[in-house]
N, C-alpha and C positions, 0 to 999 in steps of 0.2 A: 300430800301433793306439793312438795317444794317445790318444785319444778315445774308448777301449772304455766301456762301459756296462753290463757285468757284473760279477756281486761279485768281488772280488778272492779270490785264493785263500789261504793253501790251504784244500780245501775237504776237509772229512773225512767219514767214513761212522759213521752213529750204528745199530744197530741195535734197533729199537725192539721187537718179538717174530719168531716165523717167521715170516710174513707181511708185512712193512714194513721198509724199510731208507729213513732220510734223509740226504740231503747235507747237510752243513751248512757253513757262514763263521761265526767266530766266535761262535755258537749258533745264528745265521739259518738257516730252512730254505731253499735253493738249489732243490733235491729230492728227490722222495718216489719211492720204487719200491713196491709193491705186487702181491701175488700175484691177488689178486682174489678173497678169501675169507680169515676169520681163522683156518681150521683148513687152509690151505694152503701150504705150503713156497712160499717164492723158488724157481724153476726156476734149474738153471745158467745160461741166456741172462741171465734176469734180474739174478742176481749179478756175473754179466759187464758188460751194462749198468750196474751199478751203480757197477763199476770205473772203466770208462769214464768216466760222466760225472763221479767225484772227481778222477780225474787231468785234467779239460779245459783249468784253468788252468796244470797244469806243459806239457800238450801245445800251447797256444797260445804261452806264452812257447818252445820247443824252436823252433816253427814261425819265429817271429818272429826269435831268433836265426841259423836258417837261413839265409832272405829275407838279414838282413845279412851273413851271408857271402858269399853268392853276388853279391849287390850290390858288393861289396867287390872279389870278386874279377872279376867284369865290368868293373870300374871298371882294374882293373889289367891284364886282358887288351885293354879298350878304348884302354889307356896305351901297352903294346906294341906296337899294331899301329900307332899316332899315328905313334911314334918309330923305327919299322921304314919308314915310307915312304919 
């Protein structure tokens, strides 16, 4: 993904009151979670979610190093079998 067009990470979690939690990149807001009322708790899903979307940029690059291993190693199994015929 050279060519990605999202903010770069890391992206952090700023907790604004019970009700709102935002992602942020170096003070940008990314994203807002919201309970859907100001005397309302974040539900655990919600806080989960929250999780979720700060780690996307550590779990896109995890993904991305994957891809190249596996590439890699196809690349190497596809070598074997070249030099096995």
């Amino acid at each position: 993904m050279k060519n990605a067009k999202h903010t770069p990470g890391p992206w952090e979690v700023d907790q604004i009151d019970q009700s709102t939690i935002q992602i942020k990149a170096a003070g940008v807001i990314v994203a807002e979670v919201c309970s859907g009322s100001t005397f309302t708790r974040l539900s655990d899903e919600q806080q989960a979610n929250v999780r979720l979307i700060a780690a996307a940029p550590e779990l896109l690059s995890a993904l991305q190093q994957a891809i190249a291993w596996m590439d890699g190693e196809r690349t190497a199994i596809d070598a074997c079998r070249f030099h096995s015929s």
